[in-house]
PDB file of N, CA, C and O in Angstrom:
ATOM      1  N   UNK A   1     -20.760   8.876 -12.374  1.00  0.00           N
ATOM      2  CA  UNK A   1     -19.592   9.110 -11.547  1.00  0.00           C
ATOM      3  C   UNK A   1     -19.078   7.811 -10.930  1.00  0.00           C
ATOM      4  O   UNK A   1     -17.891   7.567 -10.715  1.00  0.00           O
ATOM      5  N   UNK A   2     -19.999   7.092 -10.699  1.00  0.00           N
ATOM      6  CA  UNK A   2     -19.419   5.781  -9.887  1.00  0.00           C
ATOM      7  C   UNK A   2     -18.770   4.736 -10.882  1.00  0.00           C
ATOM      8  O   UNK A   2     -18.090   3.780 -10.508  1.00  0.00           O
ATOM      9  N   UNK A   3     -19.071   5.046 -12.217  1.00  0.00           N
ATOM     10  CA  UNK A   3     -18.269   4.195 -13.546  1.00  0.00           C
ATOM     11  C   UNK A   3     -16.975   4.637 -13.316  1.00  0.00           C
ATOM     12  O   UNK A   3     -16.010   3.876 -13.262  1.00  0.00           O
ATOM     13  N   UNK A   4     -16.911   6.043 -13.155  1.00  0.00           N
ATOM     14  CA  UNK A   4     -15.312   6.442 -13.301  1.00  0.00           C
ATOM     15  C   UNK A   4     -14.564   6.381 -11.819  1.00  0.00           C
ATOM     16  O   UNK A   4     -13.342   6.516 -11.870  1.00  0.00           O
ATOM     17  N   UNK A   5     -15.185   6.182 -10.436  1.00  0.00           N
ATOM     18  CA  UNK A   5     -14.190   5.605  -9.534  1.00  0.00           C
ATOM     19  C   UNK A   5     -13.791   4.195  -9.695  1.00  0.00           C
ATOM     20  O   UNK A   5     -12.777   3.611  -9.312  1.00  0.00           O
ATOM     21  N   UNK A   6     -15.489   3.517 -10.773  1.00  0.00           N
ATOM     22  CA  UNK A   6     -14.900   1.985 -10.557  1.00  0.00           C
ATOM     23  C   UNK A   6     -13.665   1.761 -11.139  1.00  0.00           C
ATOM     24  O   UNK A   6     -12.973   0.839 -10.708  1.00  0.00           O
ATOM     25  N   UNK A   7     -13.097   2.780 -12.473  1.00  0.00           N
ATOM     26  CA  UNK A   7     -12.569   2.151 -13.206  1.00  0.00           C
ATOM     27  C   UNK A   7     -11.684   2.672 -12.736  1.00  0.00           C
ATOM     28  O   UNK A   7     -10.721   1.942 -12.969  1.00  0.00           O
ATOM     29  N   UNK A   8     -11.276   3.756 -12.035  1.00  0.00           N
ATOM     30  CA  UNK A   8     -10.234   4.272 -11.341  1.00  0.00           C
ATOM     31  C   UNK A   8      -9.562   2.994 -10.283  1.00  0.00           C
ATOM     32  O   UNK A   8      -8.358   2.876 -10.056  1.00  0.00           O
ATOM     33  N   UNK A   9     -10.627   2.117  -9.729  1.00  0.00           N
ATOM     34  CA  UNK A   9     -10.040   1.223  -8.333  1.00  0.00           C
ATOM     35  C   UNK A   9      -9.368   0.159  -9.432  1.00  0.00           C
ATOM     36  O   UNK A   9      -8.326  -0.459  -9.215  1.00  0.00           O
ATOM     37  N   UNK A  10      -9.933   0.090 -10.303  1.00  0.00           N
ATOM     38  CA  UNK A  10      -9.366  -0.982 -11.193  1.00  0.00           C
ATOM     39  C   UNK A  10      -8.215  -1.036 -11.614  1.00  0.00           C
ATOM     40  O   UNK A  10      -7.493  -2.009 -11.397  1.00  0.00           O
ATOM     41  N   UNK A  11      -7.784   0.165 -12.395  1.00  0.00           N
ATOM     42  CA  UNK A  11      -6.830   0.178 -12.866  1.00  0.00           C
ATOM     43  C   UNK A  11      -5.839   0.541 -11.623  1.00  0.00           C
ATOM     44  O   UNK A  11      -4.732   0.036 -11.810  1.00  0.00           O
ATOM     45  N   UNK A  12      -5.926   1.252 -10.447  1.00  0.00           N
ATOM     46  CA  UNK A  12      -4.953   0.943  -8.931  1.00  0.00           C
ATOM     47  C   UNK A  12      -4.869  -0.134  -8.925  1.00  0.00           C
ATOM     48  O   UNK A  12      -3.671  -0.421  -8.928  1.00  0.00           O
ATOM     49  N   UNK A  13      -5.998  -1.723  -8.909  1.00  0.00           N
ATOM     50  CA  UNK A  13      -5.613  -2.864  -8.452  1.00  0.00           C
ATOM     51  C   UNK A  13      -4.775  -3.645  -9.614  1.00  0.00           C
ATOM     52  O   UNK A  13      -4.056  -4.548  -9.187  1.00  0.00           O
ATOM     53  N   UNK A  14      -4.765  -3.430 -10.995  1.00  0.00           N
ATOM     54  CA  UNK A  14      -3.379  -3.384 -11.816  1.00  0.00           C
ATOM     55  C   UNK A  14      -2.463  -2.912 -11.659  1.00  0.00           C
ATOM     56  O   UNK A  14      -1.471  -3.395 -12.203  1.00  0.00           O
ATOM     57  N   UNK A  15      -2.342  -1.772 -10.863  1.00  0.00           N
ATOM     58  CA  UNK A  15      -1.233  -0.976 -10.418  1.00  0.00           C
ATOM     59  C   UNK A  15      -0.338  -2.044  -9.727  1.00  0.00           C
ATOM     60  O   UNK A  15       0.751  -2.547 -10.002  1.00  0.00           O
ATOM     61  N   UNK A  16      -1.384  -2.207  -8.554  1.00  0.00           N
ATOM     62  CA  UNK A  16      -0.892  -2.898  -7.168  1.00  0.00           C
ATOM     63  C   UNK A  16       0.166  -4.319  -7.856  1.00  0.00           C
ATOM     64  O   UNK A  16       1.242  -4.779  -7.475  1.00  0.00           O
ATOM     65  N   UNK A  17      -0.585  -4.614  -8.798  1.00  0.00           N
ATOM     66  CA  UNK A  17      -0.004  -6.087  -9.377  1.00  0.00           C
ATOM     67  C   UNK A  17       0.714  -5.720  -9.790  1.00  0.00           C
ATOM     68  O   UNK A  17       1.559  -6.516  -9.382  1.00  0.00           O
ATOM     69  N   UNK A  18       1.530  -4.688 -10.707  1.00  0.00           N
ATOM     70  CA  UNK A  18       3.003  -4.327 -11.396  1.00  0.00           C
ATOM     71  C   UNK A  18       3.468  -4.080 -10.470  1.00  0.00           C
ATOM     72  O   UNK A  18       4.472  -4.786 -10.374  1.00  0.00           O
ATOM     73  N   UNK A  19       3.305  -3.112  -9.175  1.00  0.00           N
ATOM     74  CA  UNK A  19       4.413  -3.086  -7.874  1.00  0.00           C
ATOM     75  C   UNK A  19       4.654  -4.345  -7.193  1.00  0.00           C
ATOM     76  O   UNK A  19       5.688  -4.696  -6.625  1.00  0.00           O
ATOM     77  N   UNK A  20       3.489  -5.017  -7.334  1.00  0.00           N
ATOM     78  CA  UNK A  20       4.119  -6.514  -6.842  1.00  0.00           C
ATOM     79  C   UNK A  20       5.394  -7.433  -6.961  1.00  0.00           C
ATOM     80  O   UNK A  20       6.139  -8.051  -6.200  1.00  0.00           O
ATOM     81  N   UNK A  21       5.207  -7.118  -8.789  1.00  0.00           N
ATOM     82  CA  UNK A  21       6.473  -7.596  -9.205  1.00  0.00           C
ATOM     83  C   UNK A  21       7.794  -7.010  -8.872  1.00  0.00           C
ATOM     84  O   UNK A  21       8.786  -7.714  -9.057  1.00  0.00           O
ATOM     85  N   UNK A  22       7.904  -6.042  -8.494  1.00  0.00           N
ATOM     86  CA  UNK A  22       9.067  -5.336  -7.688  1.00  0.00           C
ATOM     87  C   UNK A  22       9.651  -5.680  -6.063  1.00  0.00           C
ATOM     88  O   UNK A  22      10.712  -5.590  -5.445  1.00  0.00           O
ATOM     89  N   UNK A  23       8.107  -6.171  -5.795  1.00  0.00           N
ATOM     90  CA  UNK A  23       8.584  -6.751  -4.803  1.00  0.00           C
ATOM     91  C   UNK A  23       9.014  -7.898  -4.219  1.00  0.00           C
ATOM     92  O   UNK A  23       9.502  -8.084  -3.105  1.00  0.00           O
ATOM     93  N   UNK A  24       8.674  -8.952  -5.472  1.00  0.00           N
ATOM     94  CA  UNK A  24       8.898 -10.235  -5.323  1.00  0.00           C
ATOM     95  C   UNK A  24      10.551 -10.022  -6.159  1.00  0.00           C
ATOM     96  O   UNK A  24      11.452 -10.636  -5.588  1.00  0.00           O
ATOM     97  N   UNK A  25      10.928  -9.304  -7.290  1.00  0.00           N
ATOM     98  CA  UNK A  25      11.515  -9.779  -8.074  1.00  0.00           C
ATOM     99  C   UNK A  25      13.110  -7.997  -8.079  1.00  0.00           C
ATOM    100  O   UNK A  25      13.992  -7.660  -8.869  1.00  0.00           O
ATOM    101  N   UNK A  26      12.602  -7.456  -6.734  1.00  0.00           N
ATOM    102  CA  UNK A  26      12.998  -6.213  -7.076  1.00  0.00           C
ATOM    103  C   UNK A  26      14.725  -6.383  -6.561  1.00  0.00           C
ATOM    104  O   UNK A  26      15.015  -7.308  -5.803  1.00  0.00           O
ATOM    105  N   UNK A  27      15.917  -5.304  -7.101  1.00  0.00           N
ATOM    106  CA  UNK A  27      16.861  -5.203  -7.443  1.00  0.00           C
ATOM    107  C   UNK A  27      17.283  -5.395  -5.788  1.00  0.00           C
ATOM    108  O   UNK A  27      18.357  -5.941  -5.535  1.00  0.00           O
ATOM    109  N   UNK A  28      16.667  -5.068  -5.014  1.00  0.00           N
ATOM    110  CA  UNK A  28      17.834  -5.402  -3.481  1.00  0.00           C
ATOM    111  C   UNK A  28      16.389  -5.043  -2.195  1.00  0.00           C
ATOM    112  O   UNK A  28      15.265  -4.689  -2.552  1.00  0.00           O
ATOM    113  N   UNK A  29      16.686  -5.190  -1.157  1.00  0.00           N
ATOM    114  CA  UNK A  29      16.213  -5.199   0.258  1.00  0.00           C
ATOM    115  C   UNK A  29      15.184  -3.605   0.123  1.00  0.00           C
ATOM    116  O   UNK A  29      13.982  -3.341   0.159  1.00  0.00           O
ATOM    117  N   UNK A  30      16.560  -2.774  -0.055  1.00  0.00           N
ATOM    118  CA  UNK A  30      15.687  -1.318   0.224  1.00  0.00           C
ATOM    119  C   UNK A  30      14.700  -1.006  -1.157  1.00  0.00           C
ATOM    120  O   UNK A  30      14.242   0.112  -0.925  1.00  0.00           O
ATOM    121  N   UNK A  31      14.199  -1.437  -2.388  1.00  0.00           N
ATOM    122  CA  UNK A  31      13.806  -1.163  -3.449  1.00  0.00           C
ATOM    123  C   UNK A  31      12.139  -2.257  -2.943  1.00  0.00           C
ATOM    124  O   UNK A  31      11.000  -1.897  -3.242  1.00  0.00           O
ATOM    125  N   UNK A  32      12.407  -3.295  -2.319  1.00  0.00           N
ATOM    126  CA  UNK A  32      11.238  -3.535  -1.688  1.00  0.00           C
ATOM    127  C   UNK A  32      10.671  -3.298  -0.665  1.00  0.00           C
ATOM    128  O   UNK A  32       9.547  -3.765  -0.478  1.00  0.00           O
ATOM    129  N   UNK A  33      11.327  -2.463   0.331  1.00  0.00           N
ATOM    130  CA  UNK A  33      10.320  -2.136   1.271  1.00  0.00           C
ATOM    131  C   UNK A  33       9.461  -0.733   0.750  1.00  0.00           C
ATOM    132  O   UNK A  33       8.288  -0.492   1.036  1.00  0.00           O
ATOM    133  N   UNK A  34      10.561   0.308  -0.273  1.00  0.00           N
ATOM    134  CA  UNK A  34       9.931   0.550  -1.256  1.00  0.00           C
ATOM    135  C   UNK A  34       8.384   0.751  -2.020  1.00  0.00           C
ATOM    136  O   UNK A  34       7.445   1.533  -2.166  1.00  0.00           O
ATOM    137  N   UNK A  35       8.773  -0.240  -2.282  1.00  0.00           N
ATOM    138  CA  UNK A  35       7.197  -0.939  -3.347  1.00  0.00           C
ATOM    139  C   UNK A  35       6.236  -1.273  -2.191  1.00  0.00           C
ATOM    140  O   UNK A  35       5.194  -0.641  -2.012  1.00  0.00           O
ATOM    141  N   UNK A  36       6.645  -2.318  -1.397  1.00  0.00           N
ATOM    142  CA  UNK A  36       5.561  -2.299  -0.419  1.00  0.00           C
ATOM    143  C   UNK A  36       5.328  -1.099   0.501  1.00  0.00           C
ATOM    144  O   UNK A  36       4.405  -1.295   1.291  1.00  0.00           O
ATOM    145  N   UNK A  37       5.925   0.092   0.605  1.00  0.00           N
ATOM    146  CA  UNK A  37       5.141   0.925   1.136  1.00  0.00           C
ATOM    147  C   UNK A  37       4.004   1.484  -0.306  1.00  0.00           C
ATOM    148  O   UNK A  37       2.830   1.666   0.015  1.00  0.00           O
ATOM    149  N   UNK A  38       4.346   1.705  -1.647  1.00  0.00           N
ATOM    150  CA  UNK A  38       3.548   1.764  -2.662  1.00  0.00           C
ATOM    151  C   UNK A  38       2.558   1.156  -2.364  1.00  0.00           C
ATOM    152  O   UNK A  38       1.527   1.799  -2.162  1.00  0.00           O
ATOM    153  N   UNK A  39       2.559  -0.081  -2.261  1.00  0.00           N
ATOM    154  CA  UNK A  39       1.660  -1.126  -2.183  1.00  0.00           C
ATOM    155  C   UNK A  39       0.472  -0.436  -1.219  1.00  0.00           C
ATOM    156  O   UNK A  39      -0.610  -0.147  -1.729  1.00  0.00           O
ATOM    157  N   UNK A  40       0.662  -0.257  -0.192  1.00  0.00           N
ATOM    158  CA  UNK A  40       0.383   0.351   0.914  1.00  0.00           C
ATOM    159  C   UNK A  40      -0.470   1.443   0.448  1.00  0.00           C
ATOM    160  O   UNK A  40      -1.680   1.247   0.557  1.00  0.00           O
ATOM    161  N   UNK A  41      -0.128   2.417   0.013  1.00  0.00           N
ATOM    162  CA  UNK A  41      -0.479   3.810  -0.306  1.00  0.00           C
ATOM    163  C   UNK A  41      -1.402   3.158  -1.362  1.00  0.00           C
ATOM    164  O   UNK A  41      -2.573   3.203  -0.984  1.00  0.00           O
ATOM    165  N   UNK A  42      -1.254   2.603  -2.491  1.00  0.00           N
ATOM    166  CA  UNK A  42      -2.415   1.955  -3.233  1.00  0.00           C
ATOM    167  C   UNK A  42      -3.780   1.978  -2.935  1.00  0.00           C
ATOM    168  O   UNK A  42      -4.778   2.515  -3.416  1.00  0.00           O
ATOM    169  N   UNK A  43      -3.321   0.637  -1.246  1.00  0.00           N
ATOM    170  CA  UNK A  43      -4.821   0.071  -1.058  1.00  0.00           C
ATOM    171  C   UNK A  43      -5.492   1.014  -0.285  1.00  0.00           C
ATOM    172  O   UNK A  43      -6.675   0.740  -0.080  1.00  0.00           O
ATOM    173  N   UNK A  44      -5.013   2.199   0.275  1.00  0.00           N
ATOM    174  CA  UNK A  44      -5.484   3.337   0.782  1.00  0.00           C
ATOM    175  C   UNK A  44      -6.590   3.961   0.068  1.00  0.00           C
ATOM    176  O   UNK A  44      -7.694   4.159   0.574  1.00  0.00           O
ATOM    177  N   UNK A  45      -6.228   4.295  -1.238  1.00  0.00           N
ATOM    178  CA  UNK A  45      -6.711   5.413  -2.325  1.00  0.00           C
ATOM    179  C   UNK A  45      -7.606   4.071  -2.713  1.00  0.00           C
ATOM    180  O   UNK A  45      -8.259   4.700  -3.547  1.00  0.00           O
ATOM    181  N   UNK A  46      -8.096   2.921  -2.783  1.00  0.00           N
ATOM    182  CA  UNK A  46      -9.083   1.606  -3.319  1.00  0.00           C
ATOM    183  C   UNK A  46      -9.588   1.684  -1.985  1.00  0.00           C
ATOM    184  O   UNK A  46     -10.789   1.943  -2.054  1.00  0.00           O
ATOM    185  N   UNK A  47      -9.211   1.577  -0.821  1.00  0.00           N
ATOM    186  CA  UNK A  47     -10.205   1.715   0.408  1.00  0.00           C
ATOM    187  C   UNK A  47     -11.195   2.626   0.380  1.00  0.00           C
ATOM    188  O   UNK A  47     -12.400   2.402   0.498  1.00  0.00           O
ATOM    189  N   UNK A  48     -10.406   4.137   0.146  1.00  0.00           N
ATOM    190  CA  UNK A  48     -11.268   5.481   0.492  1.00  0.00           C
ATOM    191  C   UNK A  48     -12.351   5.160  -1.154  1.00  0.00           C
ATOM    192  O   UNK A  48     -13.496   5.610  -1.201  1.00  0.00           O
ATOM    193  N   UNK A  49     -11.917   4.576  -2.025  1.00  0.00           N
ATOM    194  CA  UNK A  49     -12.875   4.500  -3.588  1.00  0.00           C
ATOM    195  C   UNK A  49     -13.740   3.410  -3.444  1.00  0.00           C
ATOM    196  O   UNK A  49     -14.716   3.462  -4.193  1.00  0.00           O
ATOM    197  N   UNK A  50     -13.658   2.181  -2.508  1.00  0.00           N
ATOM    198  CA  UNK A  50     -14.899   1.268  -2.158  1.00  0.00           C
ATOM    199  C   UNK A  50     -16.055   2.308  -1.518  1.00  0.00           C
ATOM    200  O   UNK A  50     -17.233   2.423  -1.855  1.00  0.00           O
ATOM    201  N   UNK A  51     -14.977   3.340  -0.022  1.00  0.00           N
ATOM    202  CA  UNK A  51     -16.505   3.531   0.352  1.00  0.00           C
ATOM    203  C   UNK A  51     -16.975   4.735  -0.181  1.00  0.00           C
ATOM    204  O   UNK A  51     -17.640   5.414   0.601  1.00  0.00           O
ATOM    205  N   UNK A  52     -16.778   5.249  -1.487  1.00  0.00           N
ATOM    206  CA  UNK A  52     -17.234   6.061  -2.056  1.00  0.00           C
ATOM    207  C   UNK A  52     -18.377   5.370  -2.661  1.00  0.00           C
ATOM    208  O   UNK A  52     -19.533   5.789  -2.721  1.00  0.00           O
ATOM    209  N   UNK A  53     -17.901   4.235  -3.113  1.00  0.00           N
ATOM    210  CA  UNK A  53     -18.823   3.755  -4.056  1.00  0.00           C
ATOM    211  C   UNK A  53     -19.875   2.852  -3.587  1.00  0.00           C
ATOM    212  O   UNK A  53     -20.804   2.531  -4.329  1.00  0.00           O
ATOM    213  N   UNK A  54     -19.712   2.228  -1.806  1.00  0.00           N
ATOM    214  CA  UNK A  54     -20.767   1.840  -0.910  1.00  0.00           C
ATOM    215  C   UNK A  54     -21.670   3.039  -0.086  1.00  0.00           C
ATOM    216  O   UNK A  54     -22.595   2.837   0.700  1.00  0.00           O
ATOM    217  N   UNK A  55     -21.331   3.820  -0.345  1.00  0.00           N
ATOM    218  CA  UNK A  55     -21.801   5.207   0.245  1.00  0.00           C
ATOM    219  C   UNK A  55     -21.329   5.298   1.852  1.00  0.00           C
ATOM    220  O   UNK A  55     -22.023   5.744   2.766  1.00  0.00           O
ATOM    221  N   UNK A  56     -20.286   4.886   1.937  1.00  0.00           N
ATOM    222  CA  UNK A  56     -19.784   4.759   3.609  1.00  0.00           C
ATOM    223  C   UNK A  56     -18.611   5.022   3.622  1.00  0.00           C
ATOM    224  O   UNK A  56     -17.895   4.052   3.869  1.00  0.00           O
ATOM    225  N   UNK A  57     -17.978   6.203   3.408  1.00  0.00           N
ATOM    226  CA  UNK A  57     -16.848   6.705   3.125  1.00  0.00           C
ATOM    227  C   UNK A  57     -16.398   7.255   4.336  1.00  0.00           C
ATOM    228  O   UNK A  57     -15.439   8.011   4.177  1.00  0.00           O
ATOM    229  N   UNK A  58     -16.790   7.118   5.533  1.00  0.00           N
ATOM    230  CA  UNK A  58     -16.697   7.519   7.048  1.00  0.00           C
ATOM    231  C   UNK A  58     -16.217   6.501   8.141  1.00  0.00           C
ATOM    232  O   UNK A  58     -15.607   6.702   9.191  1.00  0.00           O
ATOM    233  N   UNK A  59     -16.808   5.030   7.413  1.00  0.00           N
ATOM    234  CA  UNK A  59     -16.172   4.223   7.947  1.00  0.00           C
ATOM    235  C   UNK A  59     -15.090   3.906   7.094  1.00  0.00           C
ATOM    236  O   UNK A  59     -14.030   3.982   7.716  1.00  0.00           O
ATOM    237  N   UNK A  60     -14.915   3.513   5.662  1.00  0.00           N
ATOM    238  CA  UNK A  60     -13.434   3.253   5.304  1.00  0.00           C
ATOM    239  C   UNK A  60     -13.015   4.292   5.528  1.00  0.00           C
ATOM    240  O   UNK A  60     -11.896   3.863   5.811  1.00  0.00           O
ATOM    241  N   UNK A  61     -12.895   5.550   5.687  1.00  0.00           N
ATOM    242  CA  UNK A  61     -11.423   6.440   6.142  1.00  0.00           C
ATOM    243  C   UNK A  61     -11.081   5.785   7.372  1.00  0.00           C
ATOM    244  O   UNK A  61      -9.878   5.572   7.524  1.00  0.00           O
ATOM    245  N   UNK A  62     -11.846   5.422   8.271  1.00  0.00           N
ATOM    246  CA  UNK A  62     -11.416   4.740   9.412  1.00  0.00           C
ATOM    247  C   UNK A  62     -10.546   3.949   9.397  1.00  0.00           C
ATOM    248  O   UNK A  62      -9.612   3.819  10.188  1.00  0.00           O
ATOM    249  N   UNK A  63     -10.884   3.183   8.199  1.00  0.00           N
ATOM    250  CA  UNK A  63     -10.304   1.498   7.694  1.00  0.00           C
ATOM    251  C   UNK A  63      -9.104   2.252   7.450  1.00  0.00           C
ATOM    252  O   UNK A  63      -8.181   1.959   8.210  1.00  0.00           O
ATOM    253  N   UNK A  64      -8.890   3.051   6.684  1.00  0.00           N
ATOM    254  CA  UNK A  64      -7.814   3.354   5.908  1.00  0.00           C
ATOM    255  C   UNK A  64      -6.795   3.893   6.847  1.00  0.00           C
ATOM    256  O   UNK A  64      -5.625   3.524   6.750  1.00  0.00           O
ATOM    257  N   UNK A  65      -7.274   4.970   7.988  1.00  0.00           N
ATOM    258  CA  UNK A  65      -6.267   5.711   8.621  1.00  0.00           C
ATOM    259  C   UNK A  65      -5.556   3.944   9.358  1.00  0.00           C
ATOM    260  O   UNK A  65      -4.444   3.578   8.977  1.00  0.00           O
ATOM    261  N   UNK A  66      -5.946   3.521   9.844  1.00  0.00           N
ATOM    262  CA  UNK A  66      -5.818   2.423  10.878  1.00  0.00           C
ATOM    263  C   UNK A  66      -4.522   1.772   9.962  1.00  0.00           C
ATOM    264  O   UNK A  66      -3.396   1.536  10.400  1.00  0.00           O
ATOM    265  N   UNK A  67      -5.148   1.489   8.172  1.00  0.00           N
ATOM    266  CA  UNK A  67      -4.195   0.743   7.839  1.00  0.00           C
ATOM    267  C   UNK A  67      -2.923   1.639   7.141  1.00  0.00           C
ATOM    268  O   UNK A  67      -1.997   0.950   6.714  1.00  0.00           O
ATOM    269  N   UNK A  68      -2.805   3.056   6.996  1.00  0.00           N
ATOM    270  CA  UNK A  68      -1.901   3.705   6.683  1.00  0.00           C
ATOM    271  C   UNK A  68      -0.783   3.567   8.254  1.00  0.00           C
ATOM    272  O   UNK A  68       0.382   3.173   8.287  1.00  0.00           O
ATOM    273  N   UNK A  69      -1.331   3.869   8.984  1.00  0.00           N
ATOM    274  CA  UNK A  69      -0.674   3.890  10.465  1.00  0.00           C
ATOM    275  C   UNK A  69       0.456   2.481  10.692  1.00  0.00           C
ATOM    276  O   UNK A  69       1.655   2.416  10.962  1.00  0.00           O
ATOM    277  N   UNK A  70      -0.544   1.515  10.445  1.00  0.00           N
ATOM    278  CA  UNK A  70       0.163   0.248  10.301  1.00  0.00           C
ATOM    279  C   UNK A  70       1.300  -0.144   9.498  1.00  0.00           C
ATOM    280  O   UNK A  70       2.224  -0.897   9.804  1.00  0.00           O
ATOM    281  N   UNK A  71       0.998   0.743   7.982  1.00  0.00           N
ATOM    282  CA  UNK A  71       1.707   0.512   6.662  1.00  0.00           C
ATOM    283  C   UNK A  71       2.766   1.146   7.461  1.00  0.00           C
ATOM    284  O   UNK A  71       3.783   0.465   7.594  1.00  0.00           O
ATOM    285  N   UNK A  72       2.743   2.815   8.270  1.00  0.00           N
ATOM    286  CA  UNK A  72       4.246   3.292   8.365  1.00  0.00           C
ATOM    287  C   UNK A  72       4.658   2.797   9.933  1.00  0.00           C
ATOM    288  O   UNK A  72       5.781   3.029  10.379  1.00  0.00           O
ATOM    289  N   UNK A  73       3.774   2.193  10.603  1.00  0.00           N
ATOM    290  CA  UNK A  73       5.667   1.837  11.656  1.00  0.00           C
ATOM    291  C   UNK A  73       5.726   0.105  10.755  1.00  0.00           C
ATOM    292  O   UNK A  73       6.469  -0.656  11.373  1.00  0.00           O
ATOM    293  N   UNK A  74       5.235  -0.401   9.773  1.00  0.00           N
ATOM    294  CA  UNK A  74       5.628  -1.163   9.594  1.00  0.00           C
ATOM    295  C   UNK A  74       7.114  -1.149   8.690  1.00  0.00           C
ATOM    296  O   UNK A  74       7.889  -2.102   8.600  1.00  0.00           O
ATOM    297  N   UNK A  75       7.290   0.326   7.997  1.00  0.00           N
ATOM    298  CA  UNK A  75       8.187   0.736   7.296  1.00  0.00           C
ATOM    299  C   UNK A  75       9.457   0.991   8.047  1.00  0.00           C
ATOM    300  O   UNK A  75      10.558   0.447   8.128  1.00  0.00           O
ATOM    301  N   UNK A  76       8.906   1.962   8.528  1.00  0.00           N
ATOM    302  CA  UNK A  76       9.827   2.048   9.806  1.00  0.00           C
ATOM    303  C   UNK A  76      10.544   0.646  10.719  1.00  0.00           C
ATOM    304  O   UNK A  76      11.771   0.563  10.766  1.00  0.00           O
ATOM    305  N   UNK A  77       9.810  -0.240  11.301  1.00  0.00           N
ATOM    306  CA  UNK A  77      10.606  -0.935  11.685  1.00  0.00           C
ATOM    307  C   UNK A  77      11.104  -1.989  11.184  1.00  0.00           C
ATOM    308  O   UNK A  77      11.753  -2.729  11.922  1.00  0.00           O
ATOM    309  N   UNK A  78      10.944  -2.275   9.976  1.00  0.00           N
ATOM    310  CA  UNK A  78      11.931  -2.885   8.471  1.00  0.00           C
ATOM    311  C   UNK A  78      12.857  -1.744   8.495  1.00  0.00           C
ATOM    312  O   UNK A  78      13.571  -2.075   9.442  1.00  0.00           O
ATOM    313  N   UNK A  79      13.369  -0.491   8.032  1.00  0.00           N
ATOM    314  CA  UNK A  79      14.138   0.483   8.273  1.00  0.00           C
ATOM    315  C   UNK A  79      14.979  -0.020   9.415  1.00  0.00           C
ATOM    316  O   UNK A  79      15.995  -0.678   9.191  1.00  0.00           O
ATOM    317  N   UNK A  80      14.561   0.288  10.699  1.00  0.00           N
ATOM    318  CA  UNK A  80      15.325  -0.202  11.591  1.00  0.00           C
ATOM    319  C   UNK A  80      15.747  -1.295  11.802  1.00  0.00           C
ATOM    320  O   UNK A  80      16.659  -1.359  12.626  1.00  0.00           O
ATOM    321  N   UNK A  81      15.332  -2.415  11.241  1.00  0.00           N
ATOM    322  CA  UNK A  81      15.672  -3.613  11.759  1.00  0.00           C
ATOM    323  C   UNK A  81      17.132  -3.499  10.262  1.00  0.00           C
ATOM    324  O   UNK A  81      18.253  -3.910  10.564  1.00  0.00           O
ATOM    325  N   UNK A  82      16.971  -3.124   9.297  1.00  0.00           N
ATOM    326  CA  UNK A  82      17.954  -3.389   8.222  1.00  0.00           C
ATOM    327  C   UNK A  82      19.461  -2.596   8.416  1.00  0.00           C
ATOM    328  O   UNK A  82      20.604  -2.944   8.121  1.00  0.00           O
ATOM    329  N   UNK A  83      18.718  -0.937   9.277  1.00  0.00           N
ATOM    330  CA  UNK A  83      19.876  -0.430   9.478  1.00  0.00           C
ATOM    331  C   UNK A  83      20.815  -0.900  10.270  1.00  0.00           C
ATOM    332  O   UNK A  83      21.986  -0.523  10.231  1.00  0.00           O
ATOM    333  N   UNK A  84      20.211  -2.038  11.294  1.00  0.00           N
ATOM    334  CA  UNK A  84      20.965  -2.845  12.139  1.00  0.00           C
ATOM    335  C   UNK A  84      22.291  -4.162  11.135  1.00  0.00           C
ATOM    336  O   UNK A  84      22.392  -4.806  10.090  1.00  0.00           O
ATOM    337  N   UNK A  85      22.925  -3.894  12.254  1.00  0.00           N
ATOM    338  CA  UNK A  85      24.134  -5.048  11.808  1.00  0.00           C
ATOM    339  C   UNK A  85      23.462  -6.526  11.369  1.00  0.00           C
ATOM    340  O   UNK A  85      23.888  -7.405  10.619  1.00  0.00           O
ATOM    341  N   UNK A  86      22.304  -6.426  12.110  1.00  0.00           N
ATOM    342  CA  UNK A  86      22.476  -8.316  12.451  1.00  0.00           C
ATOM    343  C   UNK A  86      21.884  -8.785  11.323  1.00  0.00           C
ATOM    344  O   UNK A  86      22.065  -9.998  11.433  1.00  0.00           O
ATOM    345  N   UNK A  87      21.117  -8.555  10.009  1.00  0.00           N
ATOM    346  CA  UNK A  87      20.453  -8.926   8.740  1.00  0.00           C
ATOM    347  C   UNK A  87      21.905  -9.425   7.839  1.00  0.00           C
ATOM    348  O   UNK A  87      22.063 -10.477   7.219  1.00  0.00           O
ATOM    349  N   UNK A  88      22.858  -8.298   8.011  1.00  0.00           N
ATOM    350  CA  UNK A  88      23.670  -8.400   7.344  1.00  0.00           C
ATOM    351  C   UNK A  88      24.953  -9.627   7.325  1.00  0.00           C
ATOM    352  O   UNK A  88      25.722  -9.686   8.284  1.00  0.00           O
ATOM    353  N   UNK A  89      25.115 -10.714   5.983  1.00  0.00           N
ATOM    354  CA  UNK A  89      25.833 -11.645   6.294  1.00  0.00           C
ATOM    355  C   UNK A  89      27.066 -11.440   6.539  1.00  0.00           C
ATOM    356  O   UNK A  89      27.797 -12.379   6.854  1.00  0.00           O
TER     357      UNK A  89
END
């Protein structure tokens, strides 16, 4: 079982690297905050699959809630800051 989460985190952390490119290279402002919330949600589902596979899956949910929380007012206040006038040239 622990072959098939490893290969599960693996192929997420290939994931993570094709959304990357969206975010470095993506079509406008809102298509990357986007991806980086993807991004986000990614390292969530590789957090909760490390501590499956360290047998401490009590403390990364911890890790994880802390950094999902972070991921969304960080969304949120990119959202707000864009819906604002002042970004705009």
């Amino acid at each position: 079982m622990n072959v098939f989460f490893l290969s599960v985190g693996l192929i997420l952390c290939i994931l993570v690297l094709l959304v990357l490119y969206r975010v470095v290279f993506g079509p406008g402002v809102y298509n990357r905050i986007a991806a980086i919330s993807a991004v986000g949600t990614k390292t969530l589902i590789i957090l909760l699959i490390m501590g499956y596979l360290y047998d401490r899956v009590d403390m990364f949910i911890d890790i994880s809630m802390v950094y999902a929380f972070l991921n969304f007012i960080g969304c949120v206040a990119a959202a707000k800051y864009l819906e604002s006038e002042k970004w705009m040239p």
